[in-house]
N, C-alpha and C positions, 0 to 999 in steps of 0.2 A: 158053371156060374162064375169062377174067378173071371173068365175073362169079360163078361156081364160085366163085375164090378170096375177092372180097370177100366173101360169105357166108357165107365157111368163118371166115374172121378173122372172120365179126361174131358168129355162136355160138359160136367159142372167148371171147369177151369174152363173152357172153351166153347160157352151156348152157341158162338155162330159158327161154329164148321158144322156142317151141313151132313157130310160125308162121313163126319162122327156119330152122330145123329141116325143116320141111317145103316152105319155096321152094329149099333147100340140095337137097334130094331130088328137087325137079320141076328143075333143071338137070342135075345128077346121069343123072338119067334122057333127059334132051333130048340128053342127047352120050352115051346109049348104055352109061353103067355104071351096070349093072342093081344089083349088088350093094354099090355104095357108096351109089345111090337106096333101096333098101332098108332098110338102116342109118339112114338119116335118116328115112325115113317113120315106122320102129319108133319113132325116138327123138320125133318128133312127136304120137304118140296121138292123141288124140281130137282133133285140129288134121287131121289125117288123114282120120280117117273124116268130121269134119264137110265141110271142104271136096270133100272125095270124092263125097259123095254129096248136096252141096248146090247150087242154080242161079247159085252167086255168079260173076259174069260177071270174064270173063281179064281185063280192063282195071282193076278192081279189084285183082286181085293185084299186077297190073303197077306200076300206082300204089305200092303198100305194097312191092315190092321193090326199086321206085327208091329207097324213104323210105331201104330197109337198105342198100342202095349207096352212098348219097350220106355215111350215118351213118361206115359202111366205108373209105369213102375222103378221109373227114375226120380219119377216127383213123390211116389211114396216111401224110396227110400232116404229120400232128402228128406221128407218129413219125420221118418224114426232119427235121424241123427240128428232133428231140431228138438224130439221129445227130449232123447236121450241128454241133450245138453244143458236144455231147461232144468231136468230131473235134477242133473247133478248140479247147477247153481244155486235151486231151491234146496238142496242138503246140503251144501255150503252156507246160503244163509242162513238156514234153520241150526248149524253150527257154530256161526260164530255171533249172529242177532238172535238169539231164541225168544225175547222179550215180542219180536215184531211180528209173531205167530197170531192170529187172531184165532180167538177159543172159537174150537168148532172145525177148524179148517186141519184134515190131514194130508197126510203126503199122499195117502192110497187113495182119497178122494180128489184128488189135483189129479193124479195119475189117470184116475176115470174120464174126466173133462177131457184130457187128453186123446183121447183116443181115438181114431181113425173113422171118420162117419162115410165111408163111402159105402154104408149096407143102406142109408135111406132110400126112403121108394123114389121111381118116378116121378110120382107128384109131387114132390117136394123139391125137385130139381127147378133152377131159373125159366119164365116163359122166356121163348126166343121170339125177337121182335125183327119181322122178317117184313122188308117194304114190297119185296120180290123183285128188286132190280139186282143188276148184277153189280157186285160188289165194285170198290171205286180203288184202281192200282196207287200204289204211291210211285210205285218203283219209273223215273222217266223211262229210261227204254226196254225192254223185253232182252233176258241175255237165253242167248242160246245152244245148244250141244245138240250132238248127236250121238244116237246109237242103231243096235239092229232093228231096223220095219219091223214090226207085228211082232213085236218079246215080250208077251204081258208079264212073265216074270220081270224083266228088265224095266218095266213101267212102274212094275209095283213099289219096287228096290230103288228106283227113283224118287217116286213120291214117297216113299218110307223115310227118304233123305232131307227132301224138301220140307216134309214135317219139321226137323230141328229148324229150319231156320224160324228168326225171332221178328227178321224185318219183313216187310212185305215185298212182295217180287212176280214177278210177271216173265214168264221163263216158257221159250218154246222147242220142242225137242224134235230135231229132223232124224227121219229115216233113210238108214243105210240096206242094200240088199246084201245078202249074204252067197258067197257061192265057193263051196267048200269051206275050207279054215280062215278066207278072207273076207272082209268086208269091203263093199267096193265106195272109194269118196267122187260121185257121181256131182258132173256137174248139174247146179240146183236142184237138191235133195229135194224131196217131197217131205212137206209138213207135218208131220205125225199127229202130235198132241199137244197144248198149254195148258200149264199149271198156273193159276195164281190166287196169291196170297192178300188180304187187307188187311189192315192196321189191326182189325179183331179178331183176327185169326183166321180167318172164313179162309177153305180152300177149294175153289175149282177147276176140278177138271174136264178139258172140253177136247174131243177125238174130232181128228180130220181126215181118219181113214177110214173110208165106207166100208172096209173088209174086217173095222174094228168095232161099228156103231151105227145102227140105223137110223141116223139121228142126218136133219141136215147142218150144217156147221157152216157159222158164220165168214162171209168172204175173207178171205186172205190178209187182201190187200197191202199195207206195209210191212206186215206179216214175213208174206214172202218177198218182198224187194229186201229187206235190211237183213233176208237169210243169205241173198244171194251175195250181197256184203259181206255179213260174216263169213262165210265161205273163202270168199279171195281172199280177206284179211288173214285167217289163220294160215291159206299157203305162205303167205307172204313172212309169217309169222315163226311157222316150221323151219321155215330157209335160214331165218335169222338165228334162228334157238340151234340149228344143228351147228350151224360155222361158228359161233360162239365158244359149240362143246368139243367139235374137232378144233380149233384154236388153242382153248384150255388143254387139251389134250395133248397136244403137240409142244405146247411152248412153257406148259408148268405152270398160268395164272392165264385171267378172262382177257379180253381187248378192254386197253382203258377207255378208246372209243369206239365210234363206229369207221372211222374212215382205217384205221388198223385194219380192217376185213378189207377195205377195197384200194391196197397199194396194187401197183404195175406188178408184173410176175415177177417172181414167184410168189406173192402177197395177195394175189389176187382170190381169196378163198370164198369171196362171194362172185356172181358175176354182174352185179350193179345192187342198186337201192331203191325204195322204194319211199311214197310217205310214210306208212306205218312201220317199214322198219326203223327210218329215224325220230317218229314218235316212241314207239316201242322197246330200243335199246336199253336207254337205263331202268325202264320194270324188270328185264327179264335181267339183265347182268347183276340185280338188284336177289331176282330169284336166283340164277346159278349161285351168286357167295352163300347165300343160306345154305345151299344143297351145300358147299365145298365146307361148310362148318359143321355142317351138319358129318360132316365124310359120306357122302353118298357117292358112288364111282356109277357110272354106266354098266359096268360088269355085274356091282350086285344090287342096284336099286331097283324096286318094284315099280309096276307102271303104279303113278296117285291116280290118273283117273280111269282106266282101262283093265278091263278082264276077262277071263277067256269068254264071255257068256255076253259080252257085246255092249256092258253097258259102262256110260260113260257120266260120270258129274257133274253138274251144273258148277260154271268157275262160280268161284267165292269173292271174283269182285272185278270190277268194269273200271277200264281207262275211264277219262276224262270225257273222251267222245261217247262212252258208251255201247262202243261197236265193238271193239276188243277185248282183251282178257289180258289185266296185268298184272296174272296171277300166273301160275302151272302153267302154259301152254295147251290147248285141246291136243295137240300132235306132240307132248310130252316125251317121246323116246322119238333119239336124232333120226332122220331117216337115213334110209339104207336102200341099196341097189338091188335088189335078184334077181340075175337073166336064168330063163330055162331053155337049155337047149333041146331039147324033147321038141315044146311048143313055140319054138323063134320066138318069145315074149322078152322083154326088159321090163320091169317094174319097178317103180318109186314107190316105197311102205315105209310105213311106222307104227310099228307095234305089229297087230293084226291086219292095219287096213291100206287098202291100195289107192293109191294117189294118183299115179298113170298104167299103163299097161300097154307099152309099144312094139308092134312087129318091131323083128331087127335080122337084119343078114349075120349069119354065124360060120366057120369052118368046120361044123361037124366036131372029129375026133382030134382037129387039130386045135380047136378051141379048149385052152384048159378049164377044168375045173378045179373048185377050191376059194379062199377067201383071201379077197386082194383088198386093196385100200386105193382110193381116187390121189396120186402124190400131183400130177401135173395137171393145169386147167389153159390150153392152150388155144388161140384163138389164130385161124386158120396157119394150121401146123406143117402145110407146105409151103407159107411164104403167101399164097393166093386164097381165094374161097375156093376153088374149081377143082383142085388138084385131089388126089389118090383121097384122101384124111378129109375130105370136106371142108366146110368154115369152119369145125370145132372138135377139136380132141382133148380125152380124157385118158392120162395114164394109169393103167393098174400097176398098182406097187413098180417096184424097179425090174419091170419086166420089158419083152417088144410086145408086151399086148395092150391095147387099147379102145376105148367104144368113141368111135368116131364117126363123122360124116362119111359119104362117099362119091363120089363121078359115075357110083353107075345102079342106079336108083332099081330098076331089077331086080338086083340081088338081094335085096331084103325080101327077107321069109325064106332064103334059099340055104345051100353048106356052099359056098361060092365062095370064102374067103381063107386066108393063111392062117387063121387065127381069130382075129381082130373080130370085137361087134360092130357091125355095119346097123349104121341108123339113116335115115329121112332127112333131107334137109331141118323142115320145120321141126321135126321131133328130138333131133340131136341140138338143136338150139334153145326150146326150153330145157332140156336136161342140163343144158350149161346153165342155164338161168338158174334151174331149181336147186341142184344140191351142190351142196360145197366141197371145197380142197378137203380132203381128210375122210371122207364118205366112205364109208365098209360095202362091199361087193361081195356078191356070193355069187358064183356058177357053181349048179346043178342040173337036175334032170328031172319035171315032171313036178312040179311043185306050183305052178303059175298056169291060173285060168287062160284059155287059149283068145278070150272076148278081150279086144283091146277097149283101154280107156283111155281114153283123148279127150278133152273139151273141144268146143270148138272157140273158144276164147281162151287164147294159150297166157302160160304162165310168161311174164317180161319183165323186165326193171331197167334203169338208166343206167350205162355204164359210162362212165366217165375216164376209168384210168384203162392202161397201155398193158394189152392182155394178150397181145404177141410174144416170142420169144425169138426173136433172131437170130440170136446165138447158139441155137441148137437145132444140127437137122436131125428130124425124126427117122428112125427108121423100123417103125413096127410093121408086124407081121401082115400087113394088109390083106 
């Protein structure tokens, strides 16, 4: 029955969530009063029929009625430390005005008045005045995350989140598949679920996966186009945030600009720009100072939006455009390289999740293993595009190894080389695009799904500066 009451106290504060309404009626009914569950479902609606007759799994609810318990007994213990404060200024004044006391009136009868009404009945609760349209967004555009497909715990834990917020928001959450300990960032995700909020609290939620909801779900439409935006935007985004934190990292403070990331070599720590990263620049250089006040280092800072369990935060607040996040980052931990030589793979990750996933030619036992750092970013490293190194080479630490292009496209997926990661034309050329000078490399064995992940819409940006090195012939282990 407590939890009965904290839910009774959270729809008397909140008659139009729906979804409150209708967990108020599944306890209701768990302890056997049919006709006060009754009452609640009617006052629920279409919150009712959908989850009634929808596959949305009990640990999901579970999840979202912790969110309103926890909401519930935050506001009741704000309430005892309003009593408690009251108490004591009424026996301050009753000390130091006793004249002002009117006969009749005690402190233990003040105290009574006081005191917590959330045991009244049902009927005494507000009627909800419900038009049955769907509630009206404040929020201009829909911000959006992602996490694991089909995690009804990670749904729940979601909406449990989104309950705190105070403003109204209109938030859609794409799905990632899982395979193994990674998530994969597929291009255009498929649409999960949206959550939104109105000015009165109302919260819904609406399922776009038929494997989550027998429900049909309203078209897409800009839905998925401004997902397919956000998506690029955050590559674009990642790329900015890593070179920023291997900069920091290397040189003891941020870039005061953005053109600091793209001088001639050896300066070259992005490989071009984009619009949103020179929209984007001073929010996030704005976030790293916090972090560096804060002392948070790359070695012991926790991911803020990311967990082993796939789920991930709605940002806390939208550029100017509406399209980005000029908060945390979605891809919050810089990325990093890990080739396997087990399965000829190279990957781009951050954190748990995988960004590309590229065949690459490798020399077997002659390729090392261990953890190297990206020092050189050189663009065609023989003087030509054609040559041994392809258009684009990437030194590991101060070694002759390197993941570069190559003259003899075969060889990928093969043990064919001296050492060196041999890559694809196209694919060794987003890799220059994506991660920056200072990038952490791991070779291993057997760690990286054998399925590559490519878009067919490759990552690029405009380079402008001189990303040759003349002055140096190469001579890695090819």
């Amino acid at each position: 029955m407590k939890n009965s009451q904290h839910l009774k106290a959270y729809v008397q504060m909140h008659p139009d969530n729906k979804m409150a309404w209708y967990l108020l009626g599944k306890e209701y009914y768990k302890n056997g009063q049919q006709g006060k569950a009754n009452y609640c479902f009617n006052q629920a609606g279409e919150v009712y029929e959908a989850f009634e007759h929808s596959k949305v799994p009990a640990e999901m609810l579970r999840e979202y009625e912790e969110g309103l318990l926890q909401a519930s007994r935050q506001r009741e213990r704000g309430q005892q430390r309003l009593r408690y404060i009251s108490l004591a200024l009424m026996l301050l004044i009753l000390l130091m005005v006793p004249s002002a006391v009117a006969p009749g009136i005690s402190v233990t009868g003040e105290q009574e008045v006081l005191q917590d009404t959330t045991a009244s009945e049902v009927k005494d609760l507000p009627d909800q005045k419900d038009s049955g349209q769907e509630p009206v967004i404040e929020a201009k555009k829909a911000m959006y995350t992602a996490q694991e497909d089909v995690a009804a715990a990670s749904q729940g834990k979601l909406m449990a989140k989104m309950l705190m917020r105070k403003e109204p928001f209109q938030a859609a959450v794409l799905g990632m598949e899982r395979d193994g300990k990674w998530l994969l960032w597929k291009e255009k995700l498929p649409l999960n679920f949206t959550l939104q909020k109105n000015g009165k609290g109302r919260m819904v939620y609406q399922s776009y996966d038929p494997k989550a909801c027998a429900c049909e779900p309203p078209d897409q439409g800009q839905l998925a186009k401004d997902a397919t935006e956000w998506q690029s935007d955050q590559e674009e985004i990642a790329t900015l945030w890593s070179a920023m934190r291997a900069y920091q990292n290397h040189k003891g403070k941020l870039p005061d600009t953005l053109a600091e990331l793209t001088g001639s070599f050896p300066e070259n720590w992005i490989g071009g720009t984009t619009a949103v990263m020179k929209r984007e620049f001073s929010p996030l250089k704005a976030v790293a100072t916090t972090k560096m006040a804060l002392g948070t280092s790359e070695a012991t800072a926790k991911p803020s939006s990311s967990t082993n369990d796939g789920v991930r935060s709605i940002p806390t607040a939208l550029s100017e455009s509406g399209s980005v996040v000029s908060d945390v980052p979605f891809f919050d931990q810089p990325l990093r390289v890990v080739v396997d030589k087990q399965n000829h793979r190279l990957a781009v990750v951050s954190g748990s999740i995988i960004l590309r996933n590229y065949a690459v030619g490798l020399g077997g036992d002659k390729t090392p293993e261990g953890n190297f750092v990206i020092t050189d970013k050189v663009v065609n490293p023989n003087g030509r595009d054609d040559g041994d190194f392809g258009s684009r080479g990437l030194q590991l630490s101060d070694s002759n190894y390197a993941i570069h292009g190559t003259n003899e496209p075969d060889s990928v997926g093969k043990d064919e080389s001296l050492g060196c990661i041999r890559m694809g034309r196209e694919d060794v050329e987003e890799l220059f695009a994506l991660i920056p000078k200072g990038t952490k490399v791991v070779i291993s064995k057997g760690v990286l799904p054998e399925k590559q992940l490519v878009p067919v819409k490759r990552f690029s940006s405009t380079a402008k500066h001189d990303q040759t090195n003349p002055h140096k012939v190469y001579h890695w282990l090819n």
